[in-house]
C-alpha positions in Angstrom: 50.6 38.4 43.5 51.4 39.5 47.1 48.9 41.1 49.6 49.5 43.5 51.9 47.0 44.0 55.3 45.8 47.8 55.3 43.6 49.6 58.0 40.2 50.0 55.6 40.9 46.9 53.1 44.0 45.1 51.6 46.5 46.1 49.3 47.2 44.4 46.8 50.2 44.2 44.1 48.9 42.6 41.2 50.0 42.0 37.1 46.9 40.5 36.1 45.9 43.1 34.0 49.3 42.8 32.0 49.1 38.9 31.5 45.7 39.9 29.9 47.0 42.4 27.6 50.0 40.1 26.5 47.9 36.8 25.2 48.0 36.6 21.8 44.6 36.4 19.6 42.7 33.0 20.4 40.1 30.8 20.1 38.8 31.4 23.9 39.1 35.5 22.4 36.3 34.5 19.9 33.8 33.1 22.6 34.2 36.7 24.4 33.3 38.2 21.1 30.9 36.1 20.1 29.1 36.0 23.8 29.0 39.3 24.5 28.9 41.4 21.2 26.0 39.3 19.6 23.5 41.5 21.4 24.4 44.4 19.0 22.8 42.3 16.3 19.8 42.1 18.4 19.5 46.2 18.9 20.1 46.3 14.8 17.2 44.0 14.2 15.1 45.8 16.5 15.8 49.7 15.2 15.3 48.4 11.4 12.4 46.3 11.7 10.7 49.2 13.5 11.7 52.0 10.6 10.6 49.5 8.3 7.3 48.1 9.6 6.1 51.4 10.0 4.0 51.8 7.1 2.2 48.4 7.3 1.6 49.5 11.1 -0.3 52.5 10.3 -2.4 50.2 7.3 -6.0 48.9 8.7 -5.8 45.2 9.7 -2.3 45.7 11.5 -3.7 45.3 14.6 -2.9 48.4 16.3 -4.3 51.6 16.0 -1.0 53.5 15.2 0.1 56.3 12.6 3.6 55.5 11.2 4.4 59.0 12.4 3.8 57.6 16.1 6.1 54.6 14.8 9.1 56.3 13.6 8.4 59.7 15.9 7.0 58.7 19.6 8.1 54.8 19.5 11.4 55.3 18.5 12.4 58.2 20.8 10.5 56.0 23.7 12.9 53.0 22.7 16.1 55.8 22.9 14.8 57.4 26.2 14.2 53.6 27.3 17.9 52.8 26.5 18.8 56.0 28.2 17.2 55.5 31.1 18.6 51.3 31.3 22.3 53.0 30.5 22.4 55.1 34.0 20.5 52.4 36.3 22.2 49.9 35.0 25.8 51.0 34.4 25.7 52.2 37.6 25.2 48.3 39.2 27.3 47.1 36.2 30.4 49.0 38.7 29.2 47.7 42.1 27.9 44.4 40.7 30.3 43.5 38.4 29.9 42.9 34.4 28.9 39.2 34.4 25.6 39.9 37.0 24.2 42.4 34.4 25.1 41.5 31.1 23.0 38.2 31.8 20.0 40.4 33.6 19.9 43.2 30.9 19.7 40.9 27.7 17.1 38.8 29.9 15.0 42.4 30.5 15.4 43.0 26.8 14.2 39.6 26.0 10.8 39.9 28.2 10.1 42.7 26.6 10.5 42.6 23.1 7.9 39.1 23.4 5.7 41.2 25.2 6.3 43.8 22.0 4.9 41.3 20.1 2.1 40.5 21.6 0.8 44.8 21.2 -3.2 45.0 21.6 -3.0 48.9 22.1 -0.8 51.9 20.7 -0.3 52.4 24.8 1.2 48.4 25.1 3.1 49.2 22.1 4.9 52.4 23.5 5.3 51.3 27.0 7.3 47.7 26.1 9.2 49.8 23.0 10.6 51.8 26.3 11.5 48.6 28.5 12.8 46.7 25.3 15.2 50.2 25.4 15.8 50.0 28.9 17.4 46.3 28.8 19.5 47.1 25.6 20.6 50.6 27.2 21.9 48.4 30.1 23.9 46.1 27.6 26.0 49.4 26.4 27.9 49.8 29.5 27.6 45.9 30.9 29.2 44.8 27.3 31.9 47.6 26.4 33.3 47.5 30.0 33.7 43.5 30.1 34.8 43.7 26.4 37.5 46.5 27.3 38.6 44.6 29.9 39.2 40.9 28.4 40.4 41.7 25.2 44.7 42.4 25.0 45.4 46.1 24.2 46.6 45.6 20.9 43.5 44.1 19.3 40.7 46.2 21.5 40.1 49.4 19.3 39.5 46.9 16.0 37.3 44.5 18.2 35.3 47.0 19.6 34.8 48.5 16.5 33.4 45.2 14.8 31.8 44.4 18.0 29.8 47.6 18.1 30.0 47.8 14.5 27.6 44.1 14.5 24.8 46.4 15.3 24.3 46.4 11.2 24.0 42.9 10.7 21.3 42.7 12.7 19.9 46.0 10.2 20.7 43.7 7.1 18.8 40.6 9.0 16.0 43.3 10.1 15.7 45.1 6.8 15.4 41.5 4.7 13.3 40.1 8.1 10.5 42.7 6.8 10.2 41.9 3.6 9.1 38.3 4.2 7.4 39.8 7.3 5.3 42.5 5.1 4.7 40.2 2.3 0.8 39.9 3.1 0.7 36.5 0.8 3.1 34.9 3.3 1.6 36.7 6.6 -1.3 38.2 7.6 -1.4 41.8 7.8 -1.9 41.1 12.1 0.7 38.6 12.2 4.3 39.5 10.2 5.4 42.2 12.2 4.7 40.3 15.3 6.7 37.7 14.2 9.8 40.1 13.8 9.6 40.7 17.4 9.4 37.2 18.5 12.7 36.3 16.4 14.4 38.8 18.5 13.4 37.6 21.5 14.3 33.9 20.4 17.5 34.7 19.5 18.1 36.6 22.5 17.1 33.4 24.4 20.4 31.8 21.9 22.7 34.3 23.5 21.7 34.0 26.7 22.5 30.6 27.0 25.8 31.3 25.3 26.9 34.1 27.3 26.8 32.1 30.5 30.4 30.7 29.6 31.8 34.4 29.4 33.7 35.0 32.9 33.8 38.1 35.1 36.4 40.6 34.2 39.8 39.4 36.4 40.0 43.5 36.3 36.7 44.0 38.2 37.3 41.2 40.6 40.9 42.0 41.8 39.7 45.8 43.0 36.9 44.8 44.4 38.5 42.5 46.8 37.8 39.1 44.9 41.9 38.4 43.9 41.7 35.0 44.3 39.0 34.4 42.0 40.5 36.6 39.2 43.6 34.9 39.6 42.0 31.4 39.0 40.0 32.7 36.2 43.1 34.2 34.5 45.1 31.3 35.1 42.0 29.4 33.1 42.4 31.8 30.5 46.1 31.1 29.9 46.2 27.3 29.9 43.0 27.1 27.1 45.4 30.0 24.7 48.7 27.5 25.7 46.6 24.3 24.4 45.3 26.0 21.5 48.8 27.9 20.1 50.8 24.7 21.4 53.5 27.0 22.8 54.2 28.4 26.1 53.0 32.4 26.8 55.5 34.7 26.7 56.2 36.3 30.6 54.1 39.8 31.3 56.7 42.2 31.8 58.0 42.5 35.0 57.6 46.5 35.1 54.2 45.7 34.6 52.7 45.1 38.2 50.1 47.4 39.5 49.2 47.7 43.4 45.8 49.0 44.3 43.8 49.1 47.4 40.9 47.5 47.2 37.1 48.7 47.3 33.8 47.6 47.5 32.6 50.5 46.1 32.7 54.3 44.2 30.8 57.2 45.5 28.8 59.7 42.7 30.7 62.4 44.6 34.3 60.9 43.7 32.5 59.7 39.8 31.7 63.2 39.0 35.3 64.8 40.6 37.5 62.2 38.4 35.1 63.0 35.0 34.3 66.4 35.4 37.4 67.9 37.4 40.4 64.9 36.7 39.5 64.6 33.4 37.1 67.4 31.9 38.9 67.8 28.5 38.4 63.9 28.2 34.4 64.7 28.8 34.1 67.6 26.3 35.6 64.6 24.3 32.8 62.3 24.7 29.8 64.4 24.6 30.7 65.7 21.1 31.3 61.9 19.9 28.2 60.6 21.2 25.7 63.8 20.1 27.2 64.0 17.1 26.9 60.1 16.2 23.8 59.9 18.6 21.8 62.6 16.3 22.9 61.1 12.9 21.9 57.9 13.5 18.5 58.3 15.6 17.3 60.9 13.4 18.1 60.1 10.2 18.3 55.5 10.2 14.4 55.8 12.3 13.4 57.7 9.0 15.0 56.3 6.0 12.3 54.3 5.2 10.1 57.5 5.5 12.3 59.2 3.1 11.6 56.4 0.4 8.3 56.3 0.7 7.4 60.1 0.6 10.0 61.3 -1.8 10.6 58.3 -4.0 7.5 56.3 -4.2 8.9 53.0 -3.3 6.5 50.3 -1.6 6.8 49.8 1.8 7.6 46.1 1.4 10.5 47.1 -0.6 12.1 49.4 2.0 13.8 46.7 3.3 15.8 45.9 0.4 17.3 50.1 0.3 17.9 49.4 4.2 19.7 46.2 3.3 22.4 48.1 1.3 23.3 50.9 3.6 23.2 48.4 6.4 26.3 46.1 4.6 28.2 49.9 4.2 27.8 50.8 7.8 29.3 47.2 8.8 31.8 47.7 6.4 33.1 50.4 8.1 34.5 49.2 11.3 35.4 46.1 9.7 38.0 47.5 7.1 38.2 50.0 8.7 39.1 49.2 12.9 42.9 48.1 12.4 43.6 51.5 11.6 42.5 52.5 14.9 45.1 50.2 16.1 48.0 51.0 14.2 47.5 54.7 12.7 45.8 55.4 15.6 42.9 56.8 17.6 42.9 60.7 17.0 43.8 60.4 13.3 41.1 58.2 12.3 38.0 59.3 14.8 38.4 62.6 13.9 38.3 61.7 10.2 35.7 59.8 10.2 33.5 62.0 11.6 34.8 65.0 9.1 34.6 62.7 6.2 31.1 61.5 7.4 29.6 65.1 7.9 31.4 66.5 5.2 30.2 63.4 2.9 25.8 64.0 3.9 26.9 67.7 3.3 27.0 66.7 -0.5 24.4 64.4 0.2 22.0 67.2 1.2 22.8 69.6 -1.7 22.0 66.5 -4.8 19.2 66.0 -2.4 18.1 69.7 -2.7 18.7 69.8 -6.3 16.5 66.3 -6.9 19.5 65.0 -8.4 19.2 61.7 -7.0 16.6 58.8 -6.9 16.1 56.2 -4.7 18.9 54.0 -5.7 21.4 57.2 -5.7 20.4 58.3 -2.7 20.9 55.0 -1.2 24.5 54.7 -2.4 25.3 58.5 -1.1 24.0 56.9 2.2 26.1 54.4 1.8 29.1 56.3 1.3 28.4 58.5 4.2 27.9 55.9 6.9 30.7 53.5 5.7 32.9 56.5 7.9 29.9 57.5 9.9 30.1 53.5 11.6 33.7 53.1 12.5 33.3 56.9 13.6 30.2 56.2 16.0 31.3 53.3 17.2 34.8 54.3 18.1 33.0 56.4 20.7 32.0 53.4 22.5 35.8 52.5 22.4 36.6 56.2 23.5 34.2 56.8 26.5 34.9 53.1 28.1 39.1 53.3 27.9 39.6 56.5 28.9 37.7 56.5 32.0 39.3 54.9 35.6 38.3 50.8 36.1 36.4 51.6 38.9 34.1 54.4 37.1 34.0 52.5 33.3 30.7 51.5 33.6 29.2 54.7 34.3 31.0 56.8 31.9 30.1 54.6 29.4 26.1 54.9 30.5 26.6 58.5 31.4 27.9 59.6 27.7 25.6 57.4 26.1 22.4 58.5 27.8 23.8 62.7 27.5 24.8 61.8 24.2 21.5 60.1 23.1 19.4 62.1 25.1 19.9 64.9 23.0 20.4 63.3 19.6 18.2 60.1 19.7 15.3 61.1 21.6 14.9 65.0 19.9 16.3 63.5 16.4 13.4 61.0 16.2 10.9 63.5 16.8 12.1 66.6 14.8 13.0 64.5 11.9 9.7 62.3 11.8 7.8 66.3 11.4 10.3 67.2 8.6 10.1 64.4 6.6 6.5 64.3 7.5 5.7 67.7 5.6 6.1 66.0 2.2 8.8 69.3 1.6 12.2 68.6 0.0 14.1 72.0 2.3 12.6 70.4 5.4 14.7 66.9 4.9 17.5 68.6 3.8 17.9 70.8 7.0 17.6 67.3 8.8 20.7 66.4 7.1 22.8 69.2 7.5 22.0 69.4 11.1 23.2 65.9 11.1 26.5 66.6 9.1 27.3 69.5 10.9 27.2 68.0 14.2 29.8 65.2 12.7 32.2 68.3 11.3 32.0 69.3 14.8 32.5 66.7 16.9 35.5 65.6 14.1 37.2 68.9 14.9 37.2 67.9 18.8 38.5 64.7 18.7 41.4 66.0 16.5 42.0 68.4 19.3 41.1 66.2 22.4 41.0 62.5 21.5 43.6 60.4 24.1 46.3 58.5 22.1 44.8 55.5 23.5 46.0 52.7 20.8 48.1 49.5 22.2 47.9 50.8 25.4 47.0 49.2 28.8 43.5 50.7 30.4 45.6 50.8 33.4 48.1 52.9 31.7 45.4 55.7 29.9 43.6 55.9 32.7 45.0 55.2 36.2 42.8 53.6 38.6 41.2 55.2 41.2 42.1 52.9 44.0 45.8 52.5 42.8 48.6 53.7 44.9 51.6 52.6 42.8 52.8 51.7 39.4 55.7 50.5 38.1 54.8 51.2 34.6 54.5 55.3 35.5 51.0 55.2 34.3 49.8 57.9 36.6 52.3 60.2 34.6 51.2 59.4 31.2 47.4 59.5 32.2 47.7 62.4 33.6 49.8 64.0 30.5 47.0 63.3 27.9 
């Protein structure tokens, strides 16, 4: 690394982003993923639990005075307009602050506040910590993707973010069976199970806490904002654990590879807005049709699922869980078997089919709907089908907004899409659908869905048009950073081309 003295800061030539993206898959890899994307498990268990404690929360004895309309409806659209609102303060320190400082505050707001859920006395207690237990997980979004991004070597980061993000379904298979036990009145009292849901999460997030306080800050963070010498110990640490555990020597970054920036402190709104709107504005057409398309689908239609059984179907709210449980193993499924491909065949190929094969998928799913061709257990497999494409699709916009956006903006683009994004899918999508399925009629439910499909068809056709060719590429190399004022690898060029 060599430093140059400049008039405003220093100058610095660096290749620590390429000895990042050369290390082969290791055990020290694992500890980032299993530090950081845990939390997605915690954001599953908190969205299922909800959809399916519902009912019980609107039966006398619960404890609260609450309609399961206000459950599904007004708490679930306050928990989306909580994680909206955490996404923009947060992401916004996440790029001045630095990942590390507010991945470890965010999961502790979320923590506070989903104990406090717990602990409801009032419908107004209830609403007020569903928005804060929102606002901490909003905060994770662009705290985790951009220190996720950033450690993990280009050639494995579209499949790991896709399982990362993609973990958000176990938590929906722990949530969904969580209820069941939780809703069983000769195991809990009807005052007591659902508040016990709540208090898991908040113990488990306690677990990842203490976990996540061996993840580092991103070397990529550090070296722009004038901290080299730190990222350069830290990614010197990095390659002596993968040496020890591979028993071999690294291979040498390439020596094209080196990227000279002049360091910051910090990024002005003004200069945020110029590089997404005006730099890159076909890349932000991009993301908000990924995210409102995804963002819409999922809100509106997971919130209500257990609606849907219970209205249409008959089934008992204590066995809700047990559909949820299903579609929740598809939707994991998904990135799993799924993410490689976005490595190897490739970004735009696969998110734009998954998102047409998604829509085009609850398309059917609406018209067996309409015809009452299916039952409960049909249904469920249609759903299953749907969102096995659906996942990888939604959570390869996480991937998309938070690699194709400069370092020194990451944070924010990734909070900025997401709260646009959710904004108008999550918080309307909660609300509209809760009054369609709410009306007891079969044509109302089935608009729901093709609203949702045809918002997947749509943002499919975009990203065949506009998704970046992204795959096995350096961050530094799809998006040229704002405070870099050379390259040896011409990545200003091929940014700029795509």
């Amino acid at each position: 690394m060599t430093t140059a003295e400049a008039e405003t800061g220093r100058t610095v030539t660096s290749n620590i982003p390429a000895r990042l993206d050369r290390l082969p898959w290791s055990r020290w890899h694992w500890t980032i993923v299993i530090g950081l994307g845990t939390v997605w498990i915690l954001d599953g268990l908190e969205v299922t639990v909800v959809g399916n404690i519902a009912g019980r929360l609107s039966e006398p004895g619960s404890g609260l005075p609450i309609s399961s309309g206000q459950v599904t409806g007004m708490a679930a659209a306050l928990y989306v307009a909580g994680a909206c609102a955490g996404a923009l303060f947060w992401g916004r320190l996440t790029d001045k602050w630095g990942r590390k400082k507010l991945f470890m505050i965010t999961l502790a707001v979320y923590l506070a506040a989903t104990a406090l859920t717990a602990i409801s006395f009032s419908t107004w207690w209830f609403f007020l910590f569903r928005f804060l237990t929102g606002f901490g997980i909003g905060g994770e979004y662009a705290a985790i993707n951009s220190a996720i991004d950033e450690l993990i070597p280009a050639q494995y980061r579209g499949r790991v973010d896709l399982m990362i993000n993609g973990s958000f379904w176990l938590g929906a298979v722990g949530g969904s069976l969580l209820s069941i036990v939780a809703l069983d009145t000769s195991v809990f009292a009807k005052d007591v199970g659902w508040r016990l849901t709540f208090a898991l999460g908040a113990v488990l997030a306690l677990v990842i806490l203490l976990v996540r306080r061996h993840v580092p800050e991103s070397p990529r963070w550090l070296l722009i904002h004038g901290r080299d010498d730190e990222a350069e110990r830290i990614v010197s640490s990095i390659e002596e654990r993968v040496e020890a555990d591979r028993g071999e020597p690294l291979p040498p970054p390439s020596p094209d590879a080196e990227l000279t920036i002049h360091q910051r402190r910090s990024v002005t709104f003004v200069e945020i807005g110029r590089t997404v709107f005006s730099k890159y504005r076909r890349r932000a057409v991009l993301g908000f049709a990924l995210f409102i398309g995804q963002a819409f689908l999922y809100n509106a239609i997971t919130f209500g699922f257990g609606a849907i059984l219970t209205t249409f179907y008959d089934v008992p709210t204590g066995n809700t869980g047990y559909y949820f449980a299903v579609i929740a193993v598809g939707n994991f499924m998904g990135p799993l078997l799924l993410g490689k491909l976005f490595d190897t065949v490739g970004r735009r190929v696969m998110i734009s089919s998954t998102y047409l094969l998604s829509g085009l998928l609850l398309f059917g799913t609406a018209w067996l709907f309409d015809r009452g061709a299916l039952d409960a257990t049909t249904l469920t497999a249609c759903w299953c089908a749907v969102l096995f494409f659906a996942s990888a699709g939604a959570s390869s916009a996480y991937l998309t907004v938070s690699e194709i956006f400069p370092m020194e903006t990451r944070a924010m683009s990734i909070a900025f899409f997401y709260a646009i994004g959710t904004a108008a899918g999550g918080i309307s999508g909660p609300l509209l659908f809760a009054d369609l399925t709410g009306t007891g009629h079969v044509g109302d439910t089935v608009l729901a869905f093709q609203i949702g499909a045809a918002l997947m068809c749509v943002a499919g056709l975009v990203a065949a048009v506009l998704a970046v060719k992204a795959e096995q590429r350096s961050l530094e190399d799809v998006a040229r950073p704002l405070t870099a004022v050379a390259s040896g690898s011409g990545s200003e060029a091929r940014s700029a081309a795509v």
